[in-house]
N, C-alpha and C positions, 0 to 999 in steps of 0.2 A: 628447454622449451623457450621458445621467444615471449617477449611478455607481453600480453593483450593490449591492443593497442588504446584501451579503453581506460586502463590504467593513467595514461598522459592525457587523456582526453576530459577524465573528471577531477584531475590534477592538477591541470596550467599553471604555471609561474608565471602566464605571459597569455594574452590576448590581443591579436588585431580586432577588428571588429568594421564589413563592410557592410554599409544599409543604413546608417543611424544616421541624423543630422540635427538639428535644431528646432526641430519641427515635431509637434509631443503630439502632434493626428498621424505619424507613421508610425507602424507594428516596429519595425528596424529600432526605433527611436524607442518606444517604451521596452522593449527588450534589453537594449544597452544600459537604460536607467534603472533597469532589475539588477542587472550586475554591479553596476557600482554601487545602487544603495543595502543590495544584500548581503555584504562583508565581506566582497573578494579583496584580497590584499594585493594581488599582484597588478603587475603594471596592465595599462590597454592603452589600445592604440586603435583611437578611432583612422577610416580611410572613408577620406570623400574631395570630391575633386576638383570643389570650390571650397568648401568652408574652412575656414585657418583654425578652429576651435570648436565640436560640439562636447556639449554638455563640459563645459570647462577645461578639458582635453585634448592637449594639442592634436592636429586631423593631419595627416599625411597623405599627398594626393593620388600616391598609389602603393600598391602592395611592395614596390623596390622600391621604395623610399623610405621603409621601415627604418628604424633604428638597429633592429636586431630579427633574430628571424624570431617569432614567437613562438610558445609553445603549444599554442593553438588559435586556429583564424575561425570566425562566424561569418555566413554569408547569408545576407537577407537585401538582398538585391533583385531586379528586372532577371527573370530566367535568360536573356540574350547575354547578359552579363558574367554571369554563372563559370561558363565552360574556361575564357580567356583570363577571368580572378584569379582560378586556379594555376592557370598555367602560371602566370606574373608570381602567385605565392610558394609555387613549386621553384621557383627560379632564385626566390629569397629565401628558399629553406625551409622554410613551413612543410611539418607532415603530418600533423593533425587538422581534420577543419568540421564544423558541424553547418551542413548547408539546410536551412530553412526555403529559400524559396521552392515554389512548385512550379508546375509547367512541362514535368517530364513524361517517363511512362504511363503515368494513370491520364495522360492527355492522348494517346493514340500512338500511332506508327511517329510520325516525328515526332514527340517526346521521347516513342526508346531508343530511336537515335541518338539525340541529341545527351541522353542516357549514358549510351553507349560510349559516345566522346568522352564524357566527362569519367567515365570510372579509366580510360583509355589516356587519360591526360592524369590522373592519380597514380595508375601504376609507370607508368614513366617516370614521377619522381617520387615513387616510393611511399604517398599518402595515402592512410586511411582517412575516412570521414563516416559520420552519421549523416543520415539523409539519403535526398536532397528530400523534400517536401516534408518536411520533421518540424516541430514547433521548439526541440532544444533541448536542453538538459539540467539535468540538478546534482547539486551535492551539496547537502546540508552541513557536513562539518567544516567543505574549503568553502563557503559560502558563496558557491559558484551556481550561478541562475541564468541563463541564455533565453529562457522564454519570457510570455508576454506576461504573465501574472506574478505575484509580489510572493515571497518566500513564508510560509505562515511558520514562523517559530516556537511559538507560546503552546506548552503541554506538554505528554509526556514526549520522552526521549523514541526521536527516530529510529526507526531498526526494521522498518518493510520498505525494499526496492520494488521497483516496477522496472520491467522494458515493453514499451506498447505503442502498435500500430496504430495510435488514434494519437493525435497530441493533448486531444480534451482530455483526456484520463490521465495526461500529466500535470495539466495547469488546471483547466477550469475547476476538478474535484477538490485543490486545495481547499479553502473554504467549506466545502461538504466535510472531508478527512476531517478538518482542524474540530468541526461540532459533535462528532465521533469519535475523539480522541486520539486520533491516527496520525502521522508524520511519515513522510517520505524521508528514508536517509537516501538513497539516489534514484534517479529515474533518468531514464533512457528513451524518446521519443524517434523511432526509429525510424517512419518513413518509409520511404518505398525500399532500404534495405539493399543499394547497389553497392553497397561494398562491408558495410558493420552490419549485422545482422544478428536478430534474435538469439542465435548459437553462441555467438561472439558473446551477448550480451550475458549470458545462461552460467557461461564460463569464465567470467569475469564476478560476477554477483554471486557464483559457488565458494572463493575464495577471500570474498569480503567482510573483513571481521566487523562492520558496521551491519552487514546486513543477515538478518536471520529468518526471515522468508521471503524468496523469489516470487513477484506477482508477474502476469504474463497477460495481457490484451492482445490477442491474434484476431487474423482473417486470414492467413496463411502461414500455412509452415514450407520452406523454401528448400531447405535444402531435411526433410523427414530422417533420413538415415542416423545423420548428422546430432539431430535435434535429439533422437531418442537416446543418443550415445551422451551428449552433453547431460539432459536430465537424469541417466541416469547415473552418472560421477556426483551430483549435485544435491537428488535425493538423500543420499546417506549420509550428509554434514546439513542440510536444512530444505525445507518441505519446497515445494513449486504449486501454485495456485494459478491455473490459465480458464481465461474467460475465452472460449473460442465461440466468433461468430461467422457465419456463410455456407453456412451447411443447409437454408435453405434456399430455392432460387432468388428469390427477392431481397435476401442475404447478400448471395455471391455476386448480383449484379452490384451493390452499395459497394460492397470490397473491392470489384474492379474500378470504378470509378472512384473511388477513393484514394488507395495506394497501388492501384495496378495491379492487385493481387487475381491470381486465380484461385477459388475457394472450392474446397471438397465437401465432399457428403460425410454430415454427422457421425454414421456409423465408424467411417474410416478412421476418424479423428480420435474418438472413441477409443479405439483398438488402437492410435498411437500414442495417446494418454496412458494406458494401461499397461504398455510398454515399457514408457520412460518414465511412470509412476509418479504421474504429475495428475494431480487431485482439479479435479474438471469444472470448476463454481458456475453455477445456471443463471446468475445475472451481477453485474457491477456490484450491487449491495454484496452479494456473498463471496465473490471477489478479495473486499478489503474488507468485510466480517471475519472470514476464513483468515485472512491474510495476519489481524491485531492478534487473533485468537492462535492462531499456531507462533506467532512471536515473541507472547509475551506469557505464555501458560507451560509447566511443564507437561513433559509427552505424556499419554494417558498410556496405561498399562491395561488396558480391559476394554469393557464397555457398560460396567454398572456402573448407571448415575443415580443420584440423587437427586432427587428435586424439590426444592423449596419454595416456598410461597406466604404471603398472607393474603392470598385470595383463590378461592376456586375456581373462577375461570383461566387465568392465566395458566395454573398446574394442571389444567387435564386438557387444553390444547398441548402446554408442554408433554404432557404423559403419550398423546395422542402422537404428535410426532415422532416421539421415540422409537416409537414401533416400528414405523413409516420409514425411520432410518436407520432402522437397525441397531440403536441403542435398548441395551435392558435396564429396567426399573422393578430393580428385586424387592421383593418383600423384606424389612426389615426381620433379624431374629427377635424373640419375644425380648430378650435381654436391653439390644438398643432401645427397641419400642419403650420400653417402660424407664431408660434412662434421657428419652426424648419427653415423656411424659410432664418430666420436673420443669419445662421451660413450655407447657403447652398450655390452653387453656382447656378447660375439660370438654370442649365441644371441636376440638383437634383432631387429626388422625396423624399419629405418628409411624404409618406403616409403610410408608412411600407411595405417592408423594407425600409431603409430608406440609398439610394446610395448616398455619396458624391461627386463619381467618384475624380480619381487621384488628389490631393491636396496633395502637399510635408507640409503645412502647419496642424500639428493635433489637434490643440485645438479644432475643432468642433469632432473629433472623439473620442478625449481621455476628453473630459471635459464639451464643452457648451451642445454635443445635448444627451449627457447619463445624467448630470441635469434636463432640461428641460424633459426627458423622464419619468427617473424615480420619479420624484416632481409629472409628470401630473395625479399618477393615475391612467393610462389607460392600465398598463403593472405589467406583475409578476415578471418580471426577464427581462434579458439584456444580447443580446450576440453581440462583437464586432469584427469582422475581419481588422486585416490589418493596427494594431499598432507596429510600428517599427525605429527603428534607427539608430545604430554603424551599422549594418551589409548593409546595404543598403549606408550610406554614406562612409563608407570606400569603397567600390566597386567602387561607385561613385569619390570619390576623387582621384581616381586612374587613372580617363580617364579623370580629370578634373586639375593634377598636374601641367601640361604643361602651362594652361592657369592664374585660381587660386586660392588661397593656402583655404583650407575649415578647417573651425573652430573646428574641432572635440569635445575637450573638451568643448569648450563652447556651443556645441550645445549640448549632454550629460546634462551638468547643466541645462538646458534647457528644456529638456526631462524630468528629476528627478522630476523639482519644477510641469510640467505639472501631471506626472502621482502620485505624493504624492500627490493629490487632488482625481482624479478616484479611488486610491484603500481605499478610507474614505466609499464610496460612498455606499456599501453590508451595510457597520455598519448605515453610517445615514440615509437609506430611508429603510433599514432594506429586501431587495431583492438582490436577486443573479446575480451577474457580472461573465460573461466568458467569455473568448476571444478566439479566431481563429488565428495564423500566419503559415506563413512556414517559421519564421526565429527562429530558437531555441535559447538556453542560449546565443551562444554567442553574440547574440544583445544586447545593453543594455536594452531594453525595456524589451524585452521579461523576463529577470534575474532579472530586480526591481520589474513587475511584479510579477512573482511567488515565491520570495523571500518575497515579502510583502501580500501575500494570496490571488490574482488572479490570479486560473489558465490560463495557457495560453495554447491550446491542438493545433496538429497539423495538422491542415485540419480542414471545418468547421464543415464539418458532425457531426465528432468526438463531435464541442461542441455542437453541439444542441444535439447529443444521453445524454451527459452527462446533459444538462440540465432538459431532457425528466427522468432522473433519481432521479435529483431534487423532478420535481413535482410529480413523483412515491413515492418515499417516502414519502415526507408529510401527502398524500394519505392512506397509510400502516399506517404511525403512530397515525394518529388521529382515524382510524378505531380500532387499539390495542389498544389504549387509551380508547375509549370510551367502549371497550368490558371487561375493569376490573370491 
């Protein structure tokens, strides 16, 4: 088998780079300055046709004047530009390129001309590329960044890809992903998809040992046959999560004009998901909810959960959804009940769910009764609302200064040695932990949490749909599994 051309493409040893200049109000320009300040090691080679130097880098005034042929060229240049780049970088040897400008198919009849040329002027000499109308690409370990936003590093360890027809869901969600715990190990912004496409991308990210769930932002599936045969090799070594939008009319017009795409009716889509047993998330949050939660959680073997709480509202919205999605919430045997009892107050119910009501004190929430839950047996998985710390006593300390002085750090320390026990707990009893808060990163809890691989999702619903995803996929795979 020849090797995905996507392999060199998020791997450069070598970058040209057409579009960029000295001028920090062009996209071209803050794109190039993402690459060099986010740890690509290898060489670039700015092209432009007056300037002797951008961004400190010697500039070459055209693509045969390179030094060497690179191992991949970026074009964020005038679309008239575009077709004859190529040509010039096909002539220097260049056969990887990722083209950002637009102006093509999603522009009319002369754009899919002009479309036409350019994939027509690739395979002549032998290039693939992402794009054209694409925002770029990422790869968090070669610290390779092509697009316009800044590489968020800090948190836990990367391990959910994306390939998506939007570029916003590559770039602009950093920032969101980073205050949710999340990281892109590679992302793929695809574009109108004239020659790389979502298949390529599917087949590429099935064999990636950085990557352990495939996300997917559609408004078309291009080549369907194709797709379904790529998802389903891809299923049975790690789950696919596609956010498909244009299934309605006011959808399918946005997609055309967008990436040029034609969009189908929902149903369809539906029945090709079901297919290629790719799990279908109903909006961007549950997307990359779905996406942390099948990455960082072992696979669920059932669909009894647990649910924990110190508060009753949160647990019987949670209980309430369970239903809704098809998870079960058994009744405790009288046995656990009464070994839940030792960590409850007596105005508790240990029957599942299982209320602790208000307790500043968490070790029964963060540590004795998800033990005794998950040891019993009696549950697949585990979802916790209403573990929290810094954010709650600093508010508190606040209305409390006058009277007295609250330990902060030493209750932190405190916090750490509890929840460095709970997030063991996936790996030892080998089932999936999620949690529930409304206090985000800047709690501490929440931040050791999903810095140490328990997500922490915002509202409870959130985690039970993602857990309901869990036990989907297992479902999906063992069925794939057993159909080779």
């Amino acid at each position: 088998m020849s090797e995905n051309p996507l392999q060199q493409i998020l791997h450069p040893r070598s970058v040209a780079w057409a579009g960029a200049s000295n001028n920090f109000q062009k996209m071209g320009t803050i794109q190039l300055l993402n690459l060099i300040k986010g740890g690509f090691e290898g060489a670039v080679y700015p092209i432009h046709p007056t300037e002797k130097s951008v961004l400190g880098l010697d500039a070459y005034k055209s693509a045969l004047d390179l030094p060497e042929a690179p191992d991949l060229a970026v074009l964020v240049v005038p679309t008239s530009v575009v077709v004859p780049l190529m040509e010039d970088l096909g002539r220097r040897g260049v056969r990887r390129a990722v083209i950002t400008t637009a102006g093509f198919k999603e522009m009319g009849e002369e754009g899919r001309q002009l479309e036409e040329r350019l994939v027509s002027v690739a395979r002549t000499y032998g290039m693939r590329f992402v794009g054209p109308n694409c925002i770029g690409i990422l790869n968090e370990r070669w610290g390779l960044n092509t697009t316009f936003f800044p590489l968020m590093k800090e948190g836990p360890a990367a391990c959910v890809s994306i390939a998506s027809q939007s570029g916003t869901y590559v770039t602009q969600t950093q920032l969101y992903l980073h205050t949710r715990g999340i990281r892109y190990s590679k992302a793929v912004s695809v574009g109108n998809e004239a020659n790389i496409d979502v298949v390529d991308c599917i087949d590429y990210l099935a064999e990636d040992e950085d990557t352990r769930v495939i996300l997917l932002y559609l408004e078309v599936v291009r080549r369907p046959r194709a797709f379904i045969e790529a998802a389903r090799r891809a299923v049975r070594k790690k789950p696919i999560v596609a956010l498909y939008v244009g299934g309605t009319e006011a959808g399918a017009r946005s997609a055309k004009s967008h990436t040029g795409a034609m969009a189908g009716n929902d149903k369809i889509y539906d029945g090709v998901f079901a297919q290629a047993g790719v799990l279908r998330a109903g909006s961007v949050e549950e997307l990359y909810e779905w996406g942390i939660a099948l990455a960082s959680q072992p696979p669920m073997r059932g669909r009894r959960v647990c649910l924990l709480s110190h508060s009753g509202g949160p647990v019987t919205c949670m209980a309430d959804t369970c239903e809704r999605v098809g998870l079960e919430v058994p009744v405790f045997s009288q046995g656990l009940q009464a070994r839940l009892h030792e960590f409850l107050p007596k105005t508790a119910s240990a029957a599942n769910p299982v209320d602790l009501t208000f307790a500043p004190e968490q070790s029964g929430l963060a540590r004795d009764i998800p033990h005794e839950v998950l040891e019993s047996g009696e549950v697949d998985g585990l979802i916790i609302h209403g573990i929290m710390g810094s954010a709650f006593r600093e508010a508190l300390a606040r209305q409390l200064k006058d009277f007295i002085d609250v330990p902060v750090e030493i209750l932190e320390e405190v916090d750490r040695e509890l929840l460095s026990e709970l997030v063991e707990f996936p790996r030892r009893y080998g089932k999936p932990i999620l949690c529930s808060s409304f206090m985000d990163r800047r709690d501490n809890c929440t931040r050791f949490l999903q810095d140490h691989g328990i997500p922490v999702l915002y509202g409870p619903e959130k985690a039970v749909r993602a857990m309901a995803a869990l036990a989907r996929y297992a479902e999906i795979r063992e069925r794939h599994t057993c159909a080779t």
